[in-house]
C-alpha angles and dihedrals in degrees: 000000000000116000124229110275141042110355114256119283102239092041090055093050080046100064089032093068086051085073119109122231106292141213117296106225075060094111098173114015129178118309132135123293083011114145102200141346123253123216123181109229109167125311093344141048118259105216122199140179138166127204134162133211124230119149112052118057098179102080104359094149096054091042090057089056092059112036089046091050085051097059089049099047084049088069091055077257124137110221117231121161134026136202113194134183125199120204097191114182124248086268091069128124127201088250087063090048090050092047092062102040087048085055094044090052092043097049085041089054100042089057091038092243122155118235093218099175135298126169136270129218146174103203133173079208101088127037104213118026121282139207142205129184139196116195125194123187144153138248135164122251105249088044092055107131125201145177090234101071105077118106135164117316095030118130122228119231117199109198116190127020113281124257102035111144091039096058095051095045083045092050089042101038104030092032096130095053098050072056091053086048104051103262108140129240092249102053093046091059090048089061097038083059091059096103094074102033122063078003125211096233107104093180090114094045098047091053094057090044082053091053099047092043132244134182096232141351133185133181105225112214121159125030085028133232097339099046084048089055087046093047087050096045094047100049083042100045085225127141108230122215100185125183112234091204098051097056101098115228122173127236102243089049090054084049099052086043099046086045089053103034097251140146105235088206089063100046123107110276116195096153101053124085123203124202146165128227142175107261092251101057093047095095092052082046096063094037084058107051090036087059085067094053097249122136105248129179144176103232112166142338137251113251137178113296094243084070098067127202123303137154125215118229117183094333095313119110108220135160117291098241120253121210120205092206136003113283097233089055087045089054097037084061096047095048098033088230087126093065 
């Protein structure tokens, strides 16, 4: 039986090569650890991705907005118009309908995104509101990004702490039981309010990466920073050593996940941007996104993919963990917070 999350990698590359020849203005098509697709339409790229959002039920709109710009920055592409659909349960009220909507319009104006159309319902079929969006955006050819470009001798660029997302949807969904589990009130405010700072939108950092220029990037999401390394690795055919220590986590994130028993590299990480660069840009990459006053660090390099993927920890080369499903969606199940 299938567990809550992201399907399976090698049954999603499964029902992937079940797909027929394409179209072939189709310039990046589906494939896995893939952000977006890429169609050619005249003298620009036409960039499009689609995420949901199921987790988290305080914000959703606003967090649809994000996730689903940041698929899109994450091609060199600027995004630029968004369908959404809302699924809302039969215990909805109209106000709950409105506070969406009012979330969806505000994230769409800060980034200067159009709301284009989506579809509204009322379903039996889900228990907390859901969203799906559908994010369209532009790039030109020769800026186009992937997660398909690294190769042997890159160096990997983490920018933001790990874990981002998933510390501010465990403060805000399983609040009362940080309480329970002695987490004070102030701190758990402080990582609710993760979601704004440091933010889990990377738009602004991905277009400067994409200035500066990078062989692949890639926004990990579920599954966190170690499903985003595999991802990359895998669309790449690249081995991975990673640095554990370099991988910056914030305090209040080890805290939440030592409280709850989680691995901060599997939970869910809107708001981290990884990237791979030749060795001799690396330098201009961090100044840049420094200058923006993101973290940013070199934590590994890209190797041959006989060499597998493995993470350092104190001197010692391990397995880089794997994680089946997201963390949060592995807690929410265990404490039935999640239902």
């Amino acid at each position: 039986m299938l567990k809550q999350g992201k399907l399976p990698h090698d049954l999603l590359s499964d029902l992937l090569g079940r797909l027929s020849a394409r179209d072939p203005r189709v310039i990046v098509g589906p494939r896995v650890g893939g952000d977006a697709a890429a169609v050619q339409v005249g003298d620009c790229l036409l960039v499009a991705g689609m995420d949901p959002i199921t987790f988290a039920t305080d914000l959703i709109g606003w967090y649809a907005v994000q996730v689903n710009a940041n698929d899109i920055a994450v091609m060199g592409a600027e995004p630029k118009w968004l369908l959404a659909t809302l699924l809302l349960p039969g215990k909805s009220s109209e106000d709950d309908a409105a506070a969406v909507f009012d979330q969806l319009v505000e994230a769409c104006e800060d980034l200067g995104i159009s709301l284009i159309g989506g579809h509204t319902e009322v379903t039996s079929s889900v228990e907390r509101p859901v969203v799906v969006g559908c994010m369209l955006g532009e790039a030109e050819s020769e800026r186009l990004v992937t997660t398909e470009g690294a190769s042997s001798g890159d160096v990997v660029i983490l920018c933001g702490p790990a874990g981002i997302e998933g510390t501010a949807i465990l403060a805000r969904e399983a609040g009362e039981l940080l309480c329970e589990k002695g987490m004070a009130a102030d701190a758990l405010a402080r990582a609710r309010d993760f979601l704004f700072d440091p933010g889990i939108s990377v738009v602004a950092a991905a277009r400067a990466a994409a200035d500066v220029g990078v062989t692949a990037m890639h926004d990990p999401t579920e599954g966190g920073i170690a499903t985003g390394l595999l991802e990359l690795a895998l669309a790449s055919k690249v081995g991975l050593e990673i640095e554990g220590e370099r991988i910056p986590v914030l305090p209040l994130t080890r805290d939440i996940c030592t409280r709850l028993g989680a691995d901060p590299l599997g939970l869910i990480a809107s708001g981290a941007l990884l990237m791979t660069v030749r060795p001799e840009g690396a330098e201009e990459m961090l100044r840049a996104l420094q200058g923006l006053g993101r973290e940013a660090a070199v934590i590994g390099r890209a190797l041959p993919e006989s060499e597998g993927l493995s993470l350092v920890v104190e001197g010692k080369r391990q397995p880089l963990p794997r994680f089946s499903r997201d963390e949060v969606a592995r807690l929410f199940d265990e404490s039935g917070e999640g239902d």
